[in-house]
C-alpha positions in Angstrom: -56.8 -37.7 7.8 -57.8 -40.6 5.5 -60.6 -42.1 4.2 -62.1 -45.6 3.2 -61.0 -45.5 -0.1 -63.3 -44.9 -2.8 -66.0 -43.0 -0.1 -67.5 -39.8 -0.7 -64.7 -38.3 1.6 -61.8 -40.1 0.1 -62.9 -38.9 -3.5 -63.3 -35.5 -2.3 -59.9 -34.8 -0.8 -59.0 -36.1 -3.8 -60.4 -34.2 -6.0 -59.4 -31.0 -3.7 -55.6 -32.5 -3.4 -55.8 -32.6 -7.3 -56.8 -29.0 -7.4 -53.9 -27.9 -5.5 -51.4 -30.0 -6.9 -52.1 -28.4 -10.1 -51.7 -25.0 -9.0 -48.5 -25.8 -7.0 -47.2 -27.7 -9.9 -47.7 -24.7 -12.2 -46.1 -22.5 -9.7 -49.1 -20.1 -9.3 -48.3 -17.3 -7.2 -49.8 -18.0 -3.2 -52.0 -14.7 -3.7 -53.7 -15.9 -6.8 -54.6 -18.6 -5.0 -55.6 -17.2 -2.1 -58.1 -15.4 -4.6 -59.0 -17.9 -6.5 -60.1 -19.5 -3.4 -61.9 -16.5 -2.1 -63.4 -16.2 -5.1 -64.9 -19.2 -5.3 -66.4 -19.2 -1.7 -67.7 -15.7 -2.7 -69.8 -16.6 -5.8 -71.0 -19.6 -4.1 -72.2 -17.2 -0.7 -73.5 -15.0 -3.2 -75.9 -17.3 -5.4 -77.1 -19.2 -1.7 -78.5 -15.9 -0.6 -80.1 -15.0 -4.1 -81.9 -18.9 -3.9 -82.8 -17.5 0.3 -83.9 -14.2 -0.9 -85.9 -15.6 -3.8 -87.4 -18.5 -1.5 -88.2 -16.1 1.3 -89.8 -13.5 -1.3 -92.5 -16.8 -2.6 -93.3 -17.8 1.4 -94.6 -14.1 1.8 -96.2 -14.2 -1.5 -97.7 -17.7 -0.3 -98.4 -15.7 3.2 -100.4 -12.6 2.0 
C-alpha cells in the first residue's frame, strides 16, 4: 500500500520499514524478532491498563 508522500501514513511505514530493515540487515534471528515485537505490544497493553485502572480508580473516588 502507499501513501501520499510525506503524510502521517507514508512516514509511519517508513519508520516501521526502517525498523525491520535494520533487523533483517543485521541478520537477527526470526524468533528475536518475533519477541521483540511481542514485547513491545506487551509493555504497551500493560501501561494502557495501568492509565484505565488508575482512571477508573479517581471516577469512583469522584463518585463516592
Amino acid at each position: 500500500m502507499d501513501y501520499k508522500p510525506y503524510s502521517i501514513e507514508w512516514h509511519r511505514k517508513r519508520y516501521l520499514k526502517e525498523a525491520l530493515d535494520k533487523y533483517l540487515d543485521d541478520y537477527v534471528n526470526v524468533e528475536i524478532i518475533r519477541k521483540d515485537i511481542y514485547d513491545i505490544l506487551d509493555s504497551r497493553s500493560k501501561h494502557a491498563y495501568e492509565e484505565y485502572t488508575r482512571i477508573n480508580d479517581l471516577k469512583d473516588k469522584i463518585i463516592e
